[in-house]
Structure formats: C-alpha cells, structure tokens
N, C-alpha and C positions, 0 to 999 in steps of 0.2 A: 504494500500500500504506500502511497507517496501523495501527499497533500500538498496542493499548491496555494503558496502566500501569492497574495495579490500586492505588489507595495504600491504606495500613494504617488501621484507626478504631479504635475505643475497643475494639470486642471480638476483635479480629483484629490479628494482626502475626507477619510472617516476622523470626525475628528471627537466622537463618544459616543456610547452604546450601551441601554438598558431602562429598565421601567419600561419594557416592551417598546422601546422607540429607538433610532438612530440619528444622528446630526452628522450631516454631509455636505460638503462645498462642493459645489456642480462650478464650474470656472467662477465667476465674481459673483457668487450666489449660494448663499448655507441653508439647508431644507433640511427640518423634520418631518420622518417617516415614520410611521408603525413598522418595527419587528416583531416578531409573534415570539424569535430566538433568544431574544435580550429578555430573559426573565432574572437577570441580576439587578444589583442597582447600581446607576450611571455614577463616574466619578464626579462629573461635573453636577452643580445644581440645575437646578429646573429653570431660577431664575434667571445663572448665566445661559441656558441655553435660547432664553426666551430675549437676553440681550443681542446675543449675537445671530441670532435667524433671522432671515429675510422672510419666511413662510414657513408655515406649519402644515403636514396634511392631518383632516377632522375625518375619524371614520364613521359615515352613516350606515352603512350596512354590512354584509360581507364581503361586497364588492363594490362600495362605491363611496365615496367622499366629498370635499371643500379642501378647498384650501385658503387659511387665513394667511392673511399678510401682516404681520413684525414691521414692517419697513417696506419702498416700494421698490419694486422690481418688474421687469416685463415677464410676461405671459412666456414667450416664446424666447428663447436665445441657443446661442450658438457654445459647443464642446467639443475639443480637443483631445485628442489622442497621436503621439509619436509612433511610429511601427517601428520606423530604424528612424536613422539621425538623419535620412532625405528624403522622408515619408512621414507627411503628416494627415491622418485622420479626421473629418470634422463632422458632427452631430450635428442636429435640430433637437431640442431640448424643448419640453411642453409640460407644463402643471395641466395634469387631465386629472377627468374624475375617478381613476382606478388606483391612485398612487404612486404609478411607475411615471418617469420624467422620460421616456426612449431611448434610456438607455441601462445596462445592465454590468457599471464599472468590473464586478469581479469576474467579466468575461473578454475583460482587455487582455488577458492571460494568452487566451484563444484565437484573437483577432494577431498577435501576433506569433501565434506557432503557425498559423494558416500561411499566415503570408510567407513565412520562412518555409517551409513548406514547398511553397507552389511554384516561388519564384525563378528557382533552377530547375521544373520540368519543364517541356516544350509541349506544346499543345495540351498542356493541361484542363482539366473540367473539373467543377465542383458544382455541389449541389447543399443548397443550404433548406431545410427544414424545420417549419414551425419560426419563420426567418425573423420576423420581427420587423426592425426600422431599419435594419440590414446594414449595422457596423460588420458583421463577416463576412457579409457577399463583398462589401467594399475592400476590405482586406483583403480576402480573395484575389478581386478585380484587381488591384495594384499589384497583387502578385504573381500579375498578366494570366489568369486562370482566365475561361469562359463560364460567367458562373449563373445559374439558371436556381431562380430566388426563388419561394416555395413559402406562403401564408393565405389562408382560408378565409382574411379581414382585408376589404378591398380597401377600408380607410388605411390602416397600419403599413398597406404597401405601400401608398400613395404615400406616404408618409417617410418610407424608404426610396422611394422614388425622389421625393427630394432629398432627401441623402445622398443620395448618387449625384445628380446635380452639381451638389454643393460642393461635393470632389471634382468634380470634371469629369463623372466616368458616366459613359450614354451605352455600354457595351452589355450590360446582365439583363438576361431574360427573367422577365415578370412572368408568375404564375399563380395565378388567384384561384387554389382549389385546397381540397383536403389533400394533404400530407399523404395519408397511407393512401388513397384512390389514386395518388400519381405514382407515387413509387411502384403500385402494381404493375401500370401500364408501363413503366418504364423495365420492368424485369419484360414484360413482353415484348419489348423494343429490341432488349440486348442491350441497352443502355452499361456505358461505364463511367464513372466520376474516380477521379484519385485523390479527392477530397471530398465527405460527407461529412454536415454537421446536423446533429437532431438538439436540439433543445424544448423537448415537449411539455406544452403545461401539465397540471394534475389533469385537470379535466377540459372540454372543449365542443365544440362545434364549427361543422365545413359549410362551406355556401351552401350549398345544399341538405342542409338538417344532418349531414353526417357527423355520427357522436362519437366523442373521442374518451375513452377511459384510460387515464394511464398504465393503471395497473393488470386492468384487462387486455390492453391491445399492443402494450408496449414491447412482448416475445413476439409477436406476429411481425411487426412493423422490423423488427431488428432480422428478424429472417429473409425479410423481403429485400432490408437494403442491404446486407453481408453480399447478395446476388448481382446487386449491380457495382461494388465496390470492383477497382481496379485491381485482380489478385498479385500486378507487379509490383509497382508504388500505390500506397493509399496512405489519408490519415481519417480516420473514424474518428467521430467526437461526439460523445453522448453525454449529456448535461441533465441533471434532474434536479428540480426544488423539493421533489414530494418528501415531506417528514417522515412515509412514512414507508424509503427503499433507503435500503444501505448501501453503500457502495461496493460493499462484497454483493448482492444482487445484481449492480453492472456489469461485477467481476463472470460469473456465473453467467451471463448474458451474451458475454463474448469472446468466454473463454477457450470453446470448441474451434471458430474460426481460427482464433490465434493458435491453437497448438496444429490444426492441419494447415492452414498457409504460411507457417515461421515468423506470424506478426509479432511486434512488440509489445504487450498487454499491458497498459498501465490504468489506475484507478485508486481514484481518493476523495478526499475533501478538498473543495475551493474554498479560501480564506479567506479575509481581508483582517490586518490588525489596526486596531483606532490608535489616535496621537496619545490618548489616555491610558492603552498597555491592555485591553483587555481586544481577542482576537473573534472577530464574527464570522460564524460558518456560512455560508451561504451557497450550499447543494454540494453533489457530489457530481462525479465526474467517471467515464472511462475512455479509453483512448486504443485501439488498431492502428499499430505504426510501419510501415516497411517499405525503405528507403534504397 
C-alpha cells in the first residue's frame, strides 16, 4: 500500500481541518467547506476562521446548499495548476449549490502522472471517465494524448468545455452519455486508450435515467474497461470517495489484470496535510502501470 501526500502550491493550501468543516485558499480566495472526515477538532478557532474566509458553504440538504459571504468576492474566478515548470494549468472556479468549486485539488497528484505519462508516447489516446470540468483531459491534452472526455451532465461538460478554452486546447472529444453504456460500445469497437481515468461518484444518473450504483456496478465497469486498456503501455487510475470501499477493495479489483499482463499494481490513500499539522484523507486510489 503506498498513500499519496498531496503538498500545497502557490494557488492551493489546506490551511485547517475539523468540527466536520475544512478552510481552503482556492488562489486569492479562503472557503469553508463541510467535511463529513474532520470529526476532530480544528486547531484554529471558529472565530479566526470566520476572520479570514471570504465564504462559507451552509448545508440545506444532502445535497444542496448557500453560500455566505465573510467579505466580497466574485462568483466565478480563475485557478492555477503547474504540471512541469513550462506547463501551466488553469481552472474556472464557481460557488454552486453542491459545494464543490470545479475543482478537486487532491487530484492535482493525477493530473500530473497523466501528463508525465503520455507525453513520450506517440499517438497516444486517453479516455477520461465520470470527467468532470476536465483538469485531466487537459492534462492529458498537453501531454499531446487525443483525449475523448466522458460525463452524463451536459452542464458540467460545458463547463469543461470552457476549460479547454481557457488553455488553448480545441483538440478533446466531448461525450455526453453514461460512462458504462460507452465503455461497452467501445469494447465492441476494439477501442484502445493507454491512459484510463475513472473517478466514479457513490451514486449517479446518465442522460438517459441510466442509474449508477457504485458498489453494485463498479466490478462490471472495471471488467469492461481492463478490455479496452492498451495491454502494451497503459496507466489505469481508479479514484473512489465512497466511505464505505477500502483501498485493498481497489486492490482486489485489479489485481488479476496486473498479475497476467506484468502491470504495476499500486493503491492507497490520497492525502492532503493542512498548514495546522493535522493530514485529511480524501478517497482512495489504485493504479495499472506498464511502461
């Protein structure tokens, strides 16, 4: 098992974490979040955090919130990410009602093995899954891959869509469907990628009412993509929030492949440590390496 620290950069830093909440600088911008994992208690006061935040998110339901503002700040702004030292990364950053701002810092980890990765194959392909606002396709893209983007929420693409943009990259294919209903067609293709990334939520829905249970669909879906993975060069990368798999479960997931095609099998915890010394888990991880 090998857990990866996430360390803090110039536009990112946890800077305290607990009483179920976290305090984060998103570039010139500190936001409190709900953690469900911080059930310690924060070193910092409540009041200091309440001096130093620009915004706070308020939970009203189980999935849906406000956000108050401490001080003012815009709605929307712009975040930075290094890849190497002549690649720079940039974000669309949004206070929405779900609590996430679009982006997901302890998978900066990721965004840069991709790139490192892909950048010395030649006619490389990736395939990103459950994509998001698409910091990895982008990654990817810079790491001259052809990379064909994969989210069942036509807003959230669009959303990646300007992402790309904002980098200057017009080259990734948009695909606006469920996740396991492409990957099937795609084993029926022959399809091969030499980079796959899954980051599945717990639960879910495709344009089409198609329902997604992690726990239930998540061997199916890993059977489908091991099929189109490139059995010369690949890197596999399976990401989990749910509370409630272990990362020996990823272990277990992809283990078979790895011991008949010589991959490299790795799998752990993703980290990040706050400026105040205490270290926040934030999902597990496994990885198919072979280079």
């Amino acid at each position: 098992m090998q857990n990866i620290e996430v360390k803090h950069w110039g536009d990112y830093e946890l800077l305290d974490v607990g009483n179920f909440k976290k305090i984060e600088k998103f570039g010139e911008y500190i936001l409190i979040r709900p953690e469900p994992q911080a059930i310690w208690k924060a070193v910092w006061t409540e009041k200091k955090w309440k001096e130093i935040a620009h915004a706070e998110f308020i939970q009203k339901s189980s999935s849906r919130g406000v956000w108050y503002k401490y001080k003012e700040m815009p709605d929307k702004w712009q975040f930075r990410f290094s890849i190497d030292k002549n690649s720079m990364l940039k974000l669309k950053l949004s206070l929405t009602g779900f609590k996430h701002v679009g982006a997901f810092p302890e998978q900066s980890a990721n965004w840069k093995d991709i790139y490192l990765f892909l950048k010395d194959i030649p006619n490389s392909q990736m395939l990103n899954l459950f994509a998001y606002t698409g910091a990895a396709s982008i990654a990817g893209s810079r790491g001259n891959a052809k990379v064909t983007h994969v989210d069942s929420v036509k807003q959230i693409l669009s959303w990646a869509n300007e992402n790309a943009q904002l980098n200057h990259i017009n080259n990734i294919r948009w695909i606006v469907e469920d996740a396991l209903t492409f990957v099937k067609k795609q084993v029926k293709k022959g399809s091969k990628y030499h980079c796959i990334l899954l980051d599945p939520p717990a639960y879910g829905h495709g344009p089409k009412g198609e329902r997604w249970q992690l726990e239930e669909l998540l061997y199916e879906m890993i059977q489908n993509v091991l099929q189109i993975l490139d059995p010369q060069k690949h890197l596999l990368i399976l990401n989990s929030y749910s509370l409630g798999l272990s990362a020996l479960t990823i272990k277990n997931l992809l283990l078979l492949y790895s011991n008949t095609q010589q991959s490299k099998l790795e799998y752990g915890e993703i980290y990040i440590p706050s400026t105040t010394g205490y270290v926040l888990p934030l999902g597990i991880y496994g990885k198919l390496r072979k280079e």
